[in-house]
RODO-2510 file (C-alpha; in nm, 4 decimals, decimal comma):
residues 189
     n   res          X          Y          Z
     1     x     0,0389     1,8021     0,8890
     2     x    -0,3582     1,7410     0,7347
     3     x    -0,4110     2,0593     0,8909
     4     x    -0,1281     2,2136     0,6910
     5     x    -0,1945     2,0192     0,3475
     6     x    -0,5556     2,0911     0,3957
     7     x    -0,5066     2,4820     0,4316
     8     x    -0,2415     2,4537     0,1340
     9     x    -0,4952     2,3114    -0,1127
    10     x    -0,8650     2,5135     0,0588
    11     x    -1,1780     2,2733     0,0878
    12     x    -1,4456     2,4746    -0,1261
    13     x    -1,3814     2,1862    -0,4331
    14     x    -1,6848     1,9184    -0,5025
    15     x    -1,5430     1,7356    -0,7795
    16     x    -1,2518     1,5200    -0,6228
    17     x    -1,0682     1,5017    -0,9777
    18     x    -1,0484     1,8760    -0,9696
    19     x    -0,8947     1,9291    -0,6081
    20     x    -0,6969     1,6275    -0,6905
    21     x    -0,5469     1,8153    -0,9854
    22     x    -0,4248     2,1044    -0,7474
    23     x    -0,3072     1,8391    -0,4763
    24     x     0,0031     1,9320    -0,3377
    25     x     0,1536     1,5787    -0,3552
    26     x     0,1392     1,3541    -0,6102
    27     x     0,1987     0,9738    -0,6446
    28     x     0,2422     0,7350    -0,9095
    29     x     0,2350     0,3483    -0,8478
    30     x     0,4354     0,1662    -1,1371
    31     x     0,4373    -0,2439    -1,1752
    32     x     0,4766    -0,3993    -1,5019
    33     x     0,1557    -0,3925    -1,6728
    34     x    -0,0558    -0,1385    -1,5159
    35     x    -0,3556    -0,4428    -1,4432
    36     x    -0,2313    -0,5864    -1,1074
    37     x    -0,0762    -0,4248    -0,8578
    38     x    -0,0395    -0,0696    -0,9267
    39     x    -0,4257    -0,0051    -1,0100
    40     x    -0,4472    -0,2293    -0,6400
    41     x    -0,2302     0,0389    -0,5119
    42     x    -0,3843     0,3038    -0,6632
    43     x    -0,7089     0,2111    -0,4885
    44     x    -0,6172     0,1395    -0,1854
    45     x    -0,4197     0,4949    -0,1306
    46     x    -0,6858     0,6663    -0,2347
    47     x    -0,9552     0,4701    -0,0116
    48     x    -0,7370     0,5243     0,2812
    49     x    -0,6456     0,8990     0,1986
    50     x    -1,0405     0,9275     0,1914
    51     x    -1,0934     0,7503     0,5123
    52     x    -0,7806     0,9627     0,6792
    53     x    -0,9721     1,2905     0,5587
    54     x    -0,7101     1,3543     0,3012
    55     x    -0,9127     1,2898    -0,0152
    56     x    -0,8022     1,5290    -0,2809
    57     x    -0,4991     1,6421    -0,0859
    58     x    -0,2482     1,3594    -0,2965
    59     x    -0,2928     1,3105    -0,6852
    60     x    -0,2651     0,9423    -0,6979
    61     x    -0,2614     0,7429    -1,0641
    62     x    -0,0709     0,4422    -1,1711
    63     x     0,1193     0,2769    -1,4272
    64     x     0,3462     0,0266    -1,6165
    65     x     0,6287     0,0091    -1,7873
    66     x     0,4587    -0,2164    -2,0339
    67     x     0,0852    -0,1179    -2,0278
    68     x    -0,1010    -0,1730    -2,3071
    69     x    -0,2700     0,1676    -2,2782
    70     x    -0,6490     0,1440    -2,2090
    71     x    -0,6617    -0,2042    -2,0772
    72     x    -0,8926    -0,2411    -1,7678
    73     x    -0,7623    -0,3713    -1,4105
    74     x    -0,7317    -0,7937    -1,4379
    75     x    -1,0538    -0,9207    -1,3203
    76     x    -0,9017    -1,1317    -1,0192
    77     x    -0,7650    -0,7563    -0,8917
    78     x    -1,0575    -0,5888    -0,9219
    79     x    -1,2570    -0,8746    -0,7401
    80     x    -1,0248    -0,8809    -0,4316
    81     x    -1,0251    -0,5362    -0,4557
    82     x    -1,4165    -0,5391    -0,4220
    83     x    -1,4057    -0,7665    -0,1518
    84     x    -1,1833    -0,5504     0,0969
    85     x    -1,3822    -0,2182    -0,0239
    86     x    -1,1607    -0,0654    -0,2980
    87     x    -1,3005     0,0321    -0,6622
    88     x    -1,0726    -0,0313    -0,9310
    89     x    -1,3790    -0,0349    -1,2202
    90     x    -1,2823     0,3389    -1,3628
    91     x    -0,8700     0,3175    -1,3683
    92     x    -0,7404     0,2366    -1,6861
    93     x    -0,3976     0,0941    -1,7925
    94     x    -0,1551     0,3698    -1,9403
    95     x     0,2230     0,3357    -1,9495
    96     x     0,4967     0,5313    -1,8002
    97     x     0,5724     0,8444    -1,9826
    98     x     0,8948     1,1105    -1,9396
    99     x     0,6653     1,3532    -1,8000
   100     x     0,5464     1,1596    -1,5074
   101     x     0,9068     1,1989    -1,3318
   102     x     0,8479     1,5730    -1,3585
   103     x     0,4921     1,5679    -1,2491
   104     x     0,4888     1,3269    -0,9720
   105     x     0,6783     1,4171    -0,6110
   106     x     0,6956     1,0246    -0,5912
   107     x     0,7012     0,7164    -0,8413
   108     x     0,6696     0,4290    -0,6530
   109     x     0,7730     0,0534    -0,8191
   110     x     0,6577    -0,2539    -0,7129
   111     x     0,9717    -0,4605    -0,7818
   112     x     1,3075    -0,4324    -0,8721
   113     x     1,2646    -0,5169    -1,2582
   114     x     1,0405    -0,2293    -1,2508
   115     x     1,2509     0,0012    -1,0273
   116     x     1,5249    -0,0367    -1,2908
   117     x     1,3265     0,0431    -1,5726
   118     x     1,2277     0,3482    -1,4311
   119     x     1,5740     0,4498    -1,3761
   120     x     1,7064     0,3751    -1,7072
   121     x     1,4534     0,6066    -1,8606
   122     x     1,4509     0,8591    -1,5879
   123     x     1,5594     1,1856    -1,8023
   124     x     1,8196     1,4431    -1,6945
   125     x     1,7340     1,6876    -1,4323
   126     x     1,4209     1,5277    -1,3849
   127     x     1,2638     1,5973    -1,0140
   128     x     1,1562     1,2676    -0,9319
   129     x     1,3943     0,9989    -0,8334
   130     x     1,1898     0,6163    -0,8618
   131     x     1,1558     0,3866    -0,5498
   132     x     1,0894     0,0576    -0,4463
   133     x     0,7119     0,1394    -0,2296
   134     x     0,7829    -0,1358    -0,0084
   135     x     0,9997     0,0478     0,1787
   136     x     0,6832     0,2753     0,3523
   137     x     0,6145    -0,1101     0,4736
   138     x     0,6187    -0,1381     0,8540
   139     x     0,4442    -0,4695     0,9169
   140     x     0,6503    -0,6731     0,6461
   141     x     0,9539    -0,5098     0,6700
   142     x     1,1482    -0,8381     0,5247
   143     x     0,9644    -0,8113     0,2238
   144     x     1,0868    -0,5465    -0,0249
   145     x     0,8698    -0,5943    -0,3539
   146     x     0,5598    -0,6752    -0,4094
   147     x     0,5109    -0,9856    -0,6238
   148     x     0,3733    -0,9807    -0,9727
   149     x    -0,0176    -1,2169    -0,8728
   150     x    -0,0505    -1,2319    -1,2652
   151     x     0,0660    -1,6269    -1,3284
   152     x     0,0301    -1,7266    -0,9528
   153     x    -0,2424    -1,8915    -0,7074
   154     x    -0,5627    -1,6964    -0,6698
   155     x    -0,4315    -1,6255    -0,3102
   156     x    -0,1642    -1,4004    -0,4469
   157     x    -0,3923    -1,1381    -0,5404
   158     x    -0,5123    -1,1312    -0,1220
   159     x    -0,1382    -1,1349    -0,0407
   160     x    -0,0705    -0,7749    -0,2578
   161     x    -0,3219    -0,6867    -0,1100
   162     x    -0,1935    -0,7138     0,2373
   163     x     0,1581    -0,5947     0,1513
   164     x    -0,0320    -0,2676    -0,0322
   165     x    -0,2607    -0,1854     0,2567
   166     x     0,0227    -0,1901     0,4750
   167     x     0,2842    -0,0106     0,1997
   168     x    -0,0102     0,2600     0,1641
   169     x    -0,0483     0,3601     0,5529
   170     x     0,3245     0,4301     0,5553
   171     x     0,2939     0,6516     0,2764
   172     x     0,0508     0,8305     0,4520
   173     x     0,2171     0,8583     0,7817
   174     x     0,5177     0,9749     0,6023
   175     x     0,2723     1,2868     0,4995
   176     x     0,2077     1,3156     0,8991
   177     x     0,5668     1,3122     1,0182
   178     x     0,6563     1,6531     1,1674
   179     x     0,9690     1,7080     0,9392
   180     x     0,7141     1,7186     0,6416
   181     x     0,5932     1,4690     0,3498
   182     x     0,8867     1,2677     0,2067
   183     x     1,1501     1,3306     0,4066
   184     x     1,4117     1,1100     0,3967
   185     x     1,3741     0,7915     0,6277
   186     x     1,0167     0,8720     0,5918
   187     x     0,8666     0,5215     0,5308
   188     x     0,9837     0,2701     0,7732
   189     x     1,0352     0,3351     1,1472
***
């Protein structure tokens, strides 16, 4: 399947952003804000995407349903981020748009409060059907959201973390599965 995706997109690109833009799959992470867990998310999928040798084969971005637009990644994130190897300095906040469920093959929400958002203002005909991204989990398969750190212990932010890691390595063994990228049943095993 990298094989496949990397023929699809060619490998002559430098500039990451650019082959990125012509990526034949594209994700968006959606929490709340757009300063927690979906810039987390963000960074880790594209970190592991590099270390898989799929950099610039999946667009990845993120947002919120309530972002103030512009707004840099908490500091607490972007610290634990650091810590386990993921850059978060660069992403800004943005919110959700009608667009996005047109121009993304995936829109994946953190929780259920943000799941239903999305599908109150998913538009007609749109391409994109919203899900809950815990359900690419295979190591916490009990857990089906991933909780909003914002208010909580400092821990919480090392928690997401864990549950995103894990989240983001079934996404990208549900690109490697022989039926093809997003096939249904694609996540957990």
């Amino acid at each position: 399947m990298i094989a496949r995706l990397k023929a699809l997109l060619g490998r002559g690109d430098p500039d990451p952003r650019a082959a990125e833009a012509k990526a034949p799959t594209r994700v968006l992470f959606v929490c709340m804000g757009n300063i927690c867990r979906s810039p987390s998310a963000e960074g880790v999928l594209r970190a592991r995407l590099a270390a898989a040798g799929m950099q610039g084969l999946v667009g990845v971005e993120s947002a919120g349903t309530h972002a103030m637009r512009g707004s840099e990644p908490d500091p607490r994130a972007t610290q634990v981020a650091l810590k386990r190897g993921y850059d978060l300095a660069r992403l800004r906040a943005r919110q959700v748009v009608p667009e996005d469920f047109d121009r993304f093959d995936r829109i994946l929400a953190m929780d259920d409060d943000n799941l239903g958002w999305l599908k109150a203002k998913l538009p007609a005909g749109a391409r994109c059907q919203p899900e809950l991204l815990m359900r690419y989990s295979r190591r916490f398969a009990d857990v089906s959201q991933v909780p909003d750190p914002y208010y909580g212990a400092p821990d919480g932010f090392d928690r997401v973390l864990d549950l995103l890691e894990d989240a983001c390595d079934g996404v990208i063994a549900s690109l490697a599965r022989p039926d093809g990228p997003w096939s249904p049943g694609a996540g957990r095993t």
